[in-house]
C-alpha positions as CSV (number, residue, x, y, z in Angstrom):
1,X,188.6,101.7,243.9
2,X,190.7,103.2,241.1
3,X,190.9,106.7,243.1
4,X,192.3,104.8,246.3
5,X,194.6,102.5,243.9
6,X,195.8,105.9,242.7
7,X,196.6,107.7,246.3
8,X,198.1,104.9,247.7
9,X,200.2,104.5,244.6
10,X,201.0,108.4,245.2
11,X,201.8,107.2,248.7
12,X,204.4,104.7,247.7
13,X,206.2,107.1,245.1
14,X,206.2,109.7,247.9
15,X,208.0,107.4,250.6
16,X,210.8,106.3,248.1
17,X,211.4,110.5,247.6
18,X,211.9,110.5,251.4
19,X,213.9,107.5,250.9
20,X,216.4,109.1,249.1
21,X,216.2,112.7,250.5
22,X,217.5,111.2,253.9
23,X,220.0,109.2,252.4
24,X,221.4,112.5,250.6
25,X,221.1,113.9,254.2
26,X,223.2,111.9,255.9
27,X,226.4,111.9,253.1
28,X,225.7,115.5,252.9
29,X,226.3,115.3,256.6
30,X,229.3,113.1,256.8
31,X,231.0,115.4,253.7
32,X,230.2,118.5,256.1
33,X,232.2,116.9,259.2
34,X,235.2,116.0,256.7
35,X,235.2,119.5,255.1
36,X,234.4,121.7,258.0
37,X,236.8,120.0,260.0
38,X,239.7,120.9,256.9
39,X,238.2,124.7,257.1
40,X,238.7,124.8,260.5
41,X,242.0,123.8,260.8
42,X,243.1,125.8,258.1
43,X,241.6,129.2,259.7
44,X,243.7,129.8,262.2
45,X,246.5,129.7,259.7
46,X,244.9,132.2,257.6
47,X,243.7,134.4,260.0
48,X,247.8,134.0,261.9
49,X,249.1,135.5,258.1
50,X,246.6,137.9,257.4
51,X,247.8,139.4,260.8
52,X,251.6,138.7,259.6
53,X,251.3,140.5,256.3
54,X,248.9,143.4,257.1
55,X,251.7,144.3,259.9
56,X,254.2,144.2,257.4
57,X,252.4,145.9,255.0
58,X,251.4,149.0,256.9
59,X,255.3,149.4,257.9
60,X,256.1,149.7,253.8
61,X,255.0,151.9,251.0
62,X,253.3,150.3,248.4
63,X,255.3,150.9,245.9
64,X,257.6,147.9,246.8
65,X,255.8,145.9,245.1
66,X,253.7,145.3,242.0
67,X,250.9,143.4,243.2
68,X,250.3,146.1,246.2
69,X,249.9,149.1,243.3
70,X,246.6,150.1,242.6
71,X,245.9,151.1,238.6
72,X,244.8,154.9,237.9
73,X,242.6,153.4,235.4
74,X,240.8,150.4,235.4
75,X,239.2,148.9,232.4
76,X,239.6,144.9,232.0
77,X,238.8,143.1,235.0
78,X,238.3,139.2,236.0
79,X,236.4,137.7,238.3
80,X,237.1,134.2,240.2
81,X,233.8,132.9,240.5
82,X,232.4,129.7,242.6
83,X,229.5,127.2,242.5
84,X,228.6,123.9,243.6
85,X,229.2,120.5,240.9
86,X,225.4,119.2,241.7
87,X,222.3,120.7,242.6
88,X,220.0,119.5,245.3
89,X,220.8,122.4,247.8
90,X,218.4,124.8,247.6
91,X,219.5,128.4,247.0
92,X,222.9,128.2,246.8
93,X,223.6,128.2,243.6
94,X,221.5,130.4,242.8
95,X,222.3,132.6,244.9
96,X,226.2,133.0,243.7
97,X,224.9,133.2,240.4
98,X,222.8,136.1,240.9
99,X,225.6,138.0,242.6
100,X,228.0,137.4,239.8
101,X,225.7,138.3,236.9
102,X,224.7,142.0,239.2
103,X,228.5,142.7,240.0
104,X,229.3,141.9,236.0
105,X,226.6,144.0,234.7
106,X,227.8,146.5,237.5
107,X,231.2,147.0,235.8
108,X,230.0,147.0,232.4
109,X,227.9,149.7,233.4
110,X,230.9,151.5,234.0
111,X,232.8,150.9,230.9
112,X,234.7,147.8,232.4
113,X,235.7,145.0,230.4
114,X,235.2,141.6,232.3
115,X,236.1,138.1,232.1
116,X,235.0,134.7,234.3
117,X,237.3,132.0,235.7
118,X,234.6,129.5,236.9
119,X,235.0,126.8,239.4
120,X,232.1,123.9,239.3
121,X,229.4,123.2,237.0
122,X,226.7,124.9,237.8
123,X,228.2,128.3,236.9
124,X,229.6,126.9,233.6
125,X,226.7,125.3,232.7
126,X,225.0,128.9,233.5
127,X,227.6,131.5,231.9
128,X,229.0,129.5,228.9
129,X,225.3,129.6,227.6
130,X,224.6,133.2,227.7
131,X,227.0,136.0,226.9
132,X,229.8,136.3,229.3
133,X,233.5,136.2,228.2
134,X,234.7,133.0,230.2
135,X,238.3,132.5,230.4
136,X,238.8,129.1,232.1
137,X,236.5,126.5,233.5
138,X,237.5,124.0,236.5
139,X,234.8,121.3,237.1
140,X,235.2,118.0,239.7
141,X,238.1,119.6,241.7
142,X,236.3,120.0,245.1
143,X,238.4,117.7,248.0
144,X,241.3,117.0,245.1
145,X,242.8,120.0,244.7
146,X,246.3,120.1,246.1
147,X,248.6,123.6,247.1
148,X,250.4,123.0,243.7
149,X,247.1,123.3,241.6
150,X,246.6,126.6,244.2
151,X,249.8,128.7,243.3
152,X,249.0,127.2,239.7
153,X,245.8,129.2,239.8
154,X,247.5,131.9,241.7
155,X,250.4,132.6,239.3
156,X,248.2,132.5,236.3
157,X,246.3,135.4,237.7
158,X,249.6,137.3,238.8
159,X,250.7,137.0,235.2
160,X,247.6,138.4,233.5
161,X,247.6,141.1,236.1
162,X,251.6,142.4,235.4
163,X,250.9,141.9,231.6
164,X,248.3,144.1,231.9
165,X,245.8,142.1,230.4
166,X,243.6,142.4,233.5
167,X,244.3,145.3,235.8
168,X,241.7,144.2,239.0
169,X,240.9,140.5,240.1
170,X,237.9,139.6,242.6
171,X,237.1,136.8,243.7
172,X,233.1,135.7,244.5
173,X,232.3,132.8,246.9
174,X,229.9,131.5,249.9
175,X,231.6,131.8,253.4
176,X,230.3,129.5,255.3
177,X,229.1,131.4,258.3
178,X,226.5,128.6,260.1
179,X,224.6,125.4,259.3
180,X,221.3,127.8,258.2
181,X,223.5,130.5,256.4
182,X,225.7,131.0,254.1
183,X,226.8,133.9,252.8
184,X,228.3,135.1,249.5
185,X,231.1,136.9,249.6
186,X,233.0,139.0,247.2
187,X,236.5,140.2,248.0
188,X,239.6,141.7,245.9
189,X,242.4,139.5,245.0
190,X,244.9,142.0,243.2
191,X,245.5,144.7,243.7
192,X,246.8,143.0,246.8
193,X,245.0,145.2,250.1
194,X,246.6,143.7,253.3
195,X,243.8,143.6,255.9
196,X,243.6,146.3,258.1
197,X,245.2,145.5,261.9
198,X,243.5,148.3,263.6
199,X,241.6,146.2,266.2
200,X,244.1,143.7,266.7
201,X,246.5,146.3,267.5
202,X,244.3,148.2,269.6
203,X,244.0,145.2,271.9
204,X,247.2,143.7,271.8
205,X,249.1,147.5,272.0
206,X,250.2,147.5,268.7
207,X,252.7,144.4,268.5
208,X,255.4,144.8,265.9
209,X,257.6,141.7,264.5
210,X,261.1,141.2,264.7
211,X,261.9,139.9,261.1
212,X,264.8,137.9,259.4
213,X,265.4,138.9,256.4
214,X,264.4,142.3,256.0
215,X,260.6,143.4,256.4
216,X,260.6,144.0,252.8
217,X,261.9,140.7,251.4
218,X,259.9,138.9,253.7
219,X,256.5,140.8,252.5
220,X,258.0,140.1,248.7
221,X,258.0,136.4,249.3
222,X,254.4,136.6,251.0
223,X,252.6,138.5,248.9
224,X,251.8,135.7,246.5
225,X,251.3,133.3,248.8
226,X,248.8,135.7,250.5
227,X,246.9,135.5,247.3
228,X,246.9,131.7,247.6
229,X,245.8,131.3,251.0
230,X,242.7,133.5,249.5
231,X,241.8,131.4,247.1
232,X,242.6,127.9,248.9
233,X,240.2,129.3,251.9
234,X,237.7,130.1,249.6
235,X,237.7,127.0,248.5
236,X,237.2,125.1,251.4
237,X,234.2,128.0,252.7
238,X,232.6,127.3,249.3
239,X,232.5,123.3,249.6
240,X,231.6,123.8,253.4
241,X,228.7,125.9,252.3
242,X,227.7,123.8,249.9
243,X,227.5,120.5,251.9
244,X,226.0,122.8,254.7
245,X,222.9,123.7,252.2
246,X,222.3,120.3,250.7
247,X,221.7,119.3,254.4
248,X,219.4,121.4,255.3
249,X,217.5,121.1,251.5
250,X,217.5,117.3,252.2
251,X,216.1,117.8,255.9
252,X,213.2,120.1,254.3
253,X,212.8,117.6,251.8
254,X,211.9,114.6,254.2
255,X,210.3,117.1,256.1
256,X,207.8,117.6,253.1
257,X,207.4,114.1,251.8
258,X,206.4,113.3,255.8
259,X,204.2,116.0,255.7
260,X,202.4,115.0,252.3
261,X,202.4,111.5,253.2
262,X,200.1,112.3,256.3
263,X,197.6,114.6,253.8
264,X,197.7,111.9,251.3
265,X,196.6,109.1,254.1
266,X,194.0,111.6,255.1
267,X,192.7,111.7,252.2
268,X,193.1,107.8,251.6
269,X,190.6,107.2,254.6
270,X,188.4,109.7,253.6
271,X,188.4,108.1,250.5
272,X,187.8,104.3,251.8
273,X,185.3,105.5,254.1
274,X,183.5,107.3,251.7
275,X,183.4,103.8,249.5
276,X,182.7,101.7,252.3
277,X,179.9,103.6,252.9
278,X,178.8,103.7,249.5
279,X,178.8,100.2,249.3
280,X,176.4,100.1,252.7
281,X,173.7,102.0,251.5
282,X,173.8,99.6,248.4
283,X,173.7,96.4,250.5
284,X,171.0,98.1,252.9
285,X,168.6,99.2,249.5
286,X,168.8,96.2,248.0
287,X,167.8,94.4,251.2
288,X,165.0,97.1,251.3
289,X,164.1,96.4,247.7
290,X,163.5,92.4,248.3
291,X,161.6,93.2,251.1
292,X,159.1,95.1,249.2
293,X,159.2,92.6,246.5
């Protein structure tokens, strides 16, 4: 009886896990519909400037401003790197980890210099126990960060990268490209390189803006907010992705305790036949036994 006691106690521990797996399911679920629906809105707006300023920007030489000059040498760069707060969803984490510690060891490889700027703790807790040079560390900011802390971020990088203490900046996180998938995604914040328009003016005919003031003081004035509207849509793709990945994880989860549960009950009847039984062929020879006596 102690072997039954023992799987149904295995049982109980294993319904609790599922439990809680679906209650992490369904916040992660209600987070998702809060964020996605932010990411969403905010697309259109970054994809309407992106447009804006890579029509501007192939109108003007690059020389007009600083942020649009590329370096003839690079040897100190910085990386903006992302990860989730908690753990619980699966891969993802991992997964922007591992990119991050290849692309560093990639530019060390080529005589670069590089330094981290993390966002969540999972990467801190990762990089500032091994050795990587880590600048700055933001932890708890996902769904309170406002546009000020944004151009905050944004200026400090501007200012390391006229001072010449850094002369690239990337930045590394998860675009949220479905429910299932989420990929990470590693893009260059300065140099500023306005995206290309090369489709969109192949199927509109080439549209060209009318602009007040001139095309150059106007791409002045966006280029840093460009860089913001980067960073701010990164975040929102990152804690999309994440909330996306704890779902599923959870869903596999409770998919796994059900799954274990109905081996574990298997076995619990096996077991409780197999005693019943037992006991039986006990009764039956001692009845035998008292016969014969």
């Amino acid at each position: 009886m102690a072997t039954l006691r023992d799987i149904l106690r295995k049982i109980s521990a294993v319904k609790k896990t599922r439990q809680i797996t679906k209650a992490m399911n369904m916040v992660a679920a209600a987070k998702l519909r809060n964020t996605q629906g932010k990411m969403e809105a905010f697309d259109p707006y970054a994809t309407k400037f992106a447009e804006v300023l890579g029509n501007l920007a192939s109108r003007l030489e690059p020389d007009i401003h600083p942020l649009l000059v590329k370096r003839e040498e690079v040897s100190k760069v910085e990386l903006l790197h992302f990860t989730a707060d908690r753990g619980l969803c699966g891969s993802f984490n991992s997964n922007l980890i591992n990119e991050a510690e290849k692309w560093v060891r990639e530019q060390e490889a080529q005589g670069r210099s590089c330094t981290l700027t993390l966002v969540g703790k999972k990467g801190k807790e990762y990089f500032t126990k091994r050795d990587f040079n880590v600048r700055e560390v933001f932890t708890n900011i996902y769904g309170k960060i406002d546009i000020s802390f944004i151009n905050n971020m944004a200026r400090g990088f501007i200012d390391r990268y006229l001072s010449g203490e850094v002369d690239e900046v990337y930045m590394l996180y998860s675009r949220f490209v479905s429910m299932v998938r989420q990929q990470p995604t590693l893009v260059k914040l300065i140099p500023i390189e306005p995206p290309s328009t090369g489709e969109g003016e192949a199927q509109g005919g080439g549209a060209e803006y009318l602009c007040e003031p001139s095309a150059e003081q106007l791409l002045i004035e966006l280029l840093p907010k460009h860089l913001s509207v980067q960073i701010y849509n990164a975040f929102l793709q990152n804690e999309t992705s994440e909330h996306a990945a704890r779902m599923t994880a959870m869903d596999n989860a409770s998919k796994n305790c059900s799954e274990m549960i109905d081996n574990l009950t298997l076995v619990y009847n096996k077991a409780r036949q197999a005693a019943i039984t037992a006991e039986l062929m006990d009764i039956v020879g001692g009845a035998e036994a008292l016969k014969k006596a």
